[in-house]
C-alpha positions in Angstrom: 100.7 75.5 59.3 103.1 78.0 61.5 101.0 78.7 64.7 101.6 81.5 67.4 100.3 82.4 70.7 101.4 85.9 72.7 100.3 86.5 76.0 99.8 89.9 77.4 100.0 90.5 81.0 98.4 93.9 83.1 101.3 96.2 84.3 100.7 98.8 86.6 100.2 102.3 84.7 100.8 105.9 85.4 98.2 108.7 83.1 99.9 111.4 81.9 96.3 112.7 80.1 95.6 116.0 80.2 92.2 115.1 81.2 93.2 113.6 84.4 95.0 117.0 85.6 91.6 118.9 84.9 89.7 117.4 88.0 88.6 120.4 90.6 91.2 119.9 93.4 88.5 121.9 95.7 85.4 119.5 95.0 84.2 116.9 97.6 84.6 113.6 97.0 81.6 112.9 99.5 79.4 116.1 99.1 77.7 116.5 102.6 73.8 117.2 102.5 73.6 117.7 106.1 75.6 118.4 108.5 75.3 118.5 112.4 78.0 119.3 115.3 78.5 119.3 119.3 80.6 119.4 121.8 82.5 115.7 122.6 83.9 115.8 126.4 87.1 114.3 127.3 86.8 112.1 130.2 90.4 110.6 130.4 91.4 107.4 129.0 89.4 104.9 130.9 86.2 107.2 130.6 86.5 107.3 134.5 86.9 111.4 135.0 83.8 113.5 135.3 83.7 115.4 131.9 85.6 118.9 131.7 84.7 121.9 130.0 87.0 124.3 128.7 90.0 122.1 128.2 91.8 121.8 125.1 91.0 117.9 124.7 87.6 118.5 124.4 86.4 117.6 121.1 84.4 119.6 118.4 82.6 116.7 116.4 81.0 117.1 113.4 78.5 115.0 111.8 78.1 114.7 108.0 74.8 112.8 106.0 75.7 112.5 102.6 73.0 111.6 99.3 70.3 113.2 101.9 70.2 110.7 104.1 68.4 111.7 107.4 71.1 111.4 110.0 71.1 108.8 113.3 67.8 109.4 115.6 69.2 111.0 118.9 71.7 113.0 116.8 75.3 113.1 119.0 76.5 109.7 119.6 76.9 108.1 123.1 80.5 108.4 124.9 82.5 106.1 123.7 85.9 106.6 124.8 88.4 109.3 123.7 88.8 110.5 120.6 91.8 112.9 120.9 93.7 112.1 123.8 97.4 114.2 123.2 98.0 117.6 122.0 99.7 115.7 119.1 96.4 114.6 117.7 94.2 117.2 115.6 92.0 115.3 115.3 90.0 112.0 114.1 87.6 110.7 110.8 85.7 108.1 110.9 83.4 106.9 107.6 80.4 104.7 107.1 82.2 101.9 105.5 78.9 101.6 103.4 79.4 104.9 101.8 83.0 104.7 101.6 83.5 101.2 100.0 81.3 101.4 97.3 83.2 104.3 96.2 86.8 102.7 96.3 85.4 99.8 94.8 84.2 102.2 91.7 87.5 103.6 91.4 89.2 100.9 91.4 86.9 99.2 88.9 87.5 102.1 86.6 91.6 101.7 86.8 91.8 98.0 86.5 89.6 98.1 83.6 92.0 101.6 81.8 94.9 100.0 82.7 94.6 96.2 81.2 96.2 94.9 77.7 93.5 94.6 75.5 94.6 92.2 72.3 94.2 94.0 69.1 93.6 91.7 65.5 97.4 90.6 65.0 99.7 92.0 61.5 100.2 89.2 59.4 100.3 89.0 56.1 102.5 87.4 53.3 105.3 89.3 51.3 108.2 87.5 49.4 110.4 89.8 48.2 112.9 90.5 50.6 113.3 87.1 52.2 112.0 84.3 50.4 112.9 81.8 53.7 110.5 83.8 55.7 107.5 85.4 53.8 105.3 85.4 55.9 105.4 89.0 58.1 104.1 89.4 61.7 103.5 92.0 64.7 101.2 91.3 67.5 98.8 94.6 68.3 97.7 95.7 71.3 96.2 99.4 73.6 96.0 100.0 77.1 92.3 99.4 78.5 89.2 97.0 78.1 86.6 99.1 75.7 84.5 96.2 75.8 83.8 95.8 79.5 80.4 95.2 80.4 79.2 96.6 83.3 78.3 93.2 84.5 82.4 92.7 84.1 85.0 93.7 86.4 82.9 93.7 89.5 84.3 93.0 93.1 82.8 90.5 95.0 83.1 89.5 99.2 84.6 86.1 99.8 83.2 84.3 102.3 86.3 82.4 103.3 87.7 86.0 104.6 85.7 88.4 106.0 86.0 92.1 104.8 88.1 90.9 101.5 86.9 91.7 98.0 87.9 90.2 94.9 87.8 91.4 91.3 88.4 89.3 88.6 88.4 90.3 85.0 87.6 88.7 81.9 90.2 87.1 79.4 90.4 88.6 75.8 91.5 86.8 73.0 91.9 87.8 68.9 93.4 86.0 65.9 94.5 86.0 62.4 95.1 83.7 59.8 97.0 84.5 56.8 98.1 81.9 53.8 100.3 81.6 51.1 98.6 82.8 47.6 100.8 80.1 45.6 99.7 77.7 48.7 96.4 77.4 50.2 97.9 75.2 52.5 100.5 77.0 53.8 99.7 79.0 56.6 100.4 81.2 59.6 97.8 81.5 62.1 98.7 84.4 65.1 97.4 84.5 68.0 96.9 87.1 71.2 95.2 86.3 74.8 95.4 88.5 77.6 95.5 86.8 81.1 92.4 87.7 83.4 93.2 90.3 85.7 93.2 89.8 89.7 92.3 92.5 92.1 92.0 92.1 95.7 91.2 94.5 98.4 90.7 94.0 102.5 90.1 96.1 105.6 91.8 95.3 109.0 94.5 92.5 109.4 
């Protein structure tokens, strides 16, 4: 019995899909359901100058709810230091990390899971007639993407040992074939495919 094992490894992947280039370059990727603004003061850099009005580093600051949730009681946020302190800053975004993570960690989900090796039954069967030292004919088979991801698959999860670190790990796939020679029953070729499980990880800060 002839035995063999391919391994197929994830490689990064680019989509050339029509599909991909049809997304609304114009739509939100957060859609705001409320939205609420006021005037920030600049108070210098230690916070120690009496507010100004009428200056150019004062700052116009907009706050966004998003899925309709009702926004912070007491509306404009307390001074907390300067937000644009140079004329060569336009400006600053900050994000609930709770809306924004959630989302990246969907996306990437959704890309580790398109762009994985996903083993295919192997080719193997037996012809003769062209080279009787080697009958037995072989291809491995393979496509780009997991169609048989669960949604309970793929999924990041925090690690405890590093704060604001995520890990996704994906499962292993494996398929076979077995193919023997009609004059022989004992004769065989057995062909095999595994994918390795993929790694993903993703942190904030240092």
């Amino acid at each position: 019995m002839t035995s063999v094992r391919f391994l197929l490894y994830p490689c990064p992947l680019r989509s050339t899909h029509p599909a991909s280039l049809a997304v609304n370059e114009y739509a939100p990727t957060f859609p705001p359901t409320s939205i609420d603004y006021y005037c920030y003061p600049w108070k210098g850099s230690d916070g120690s100058q009496a507010p100004k009005d009428n200056i150019e580093f004062n700052a116009l600051s907009y706050l966004m709810m998003c899925n309709f949730d009702s926004p912070p009681a007491g509306g404009a946020i307390e001074y907390t230091g300067p937000w644009v302190d140079n004329g060569d800053c336009e400006g600053t975004f900050v994000m609930n990390c709770d809306l924004f993570w959630p989302w990246m960690q969907g996306l990437m989900r959704k890309l580790v899971i398109d762009m994985v090796p996903y083993p295919d039954t192997p080719m193997c069967y037996w012809d003769d007639s062209n080279d009787p030292d080697h009958p037995f004919r072989s291809r491995i088979e393979y496509h780009t993407g997991d169609d048989a991801a669960e949604d309970s698959q793929y999924q990041f999860s925090p690690q405890w040992w590093k704060p604001n670190t995520w890990w996704l790990i994906g499962p292993s796939r494996h398929s076979e074939i077995q193919v023997a020679n009609p004059n022989d029953s004992r004769d065989t070729m057995k062909l095999q495919e595994d994918s390795t499980s993929p790694l993903l990880s993703m942190m904030i800060g240092n």
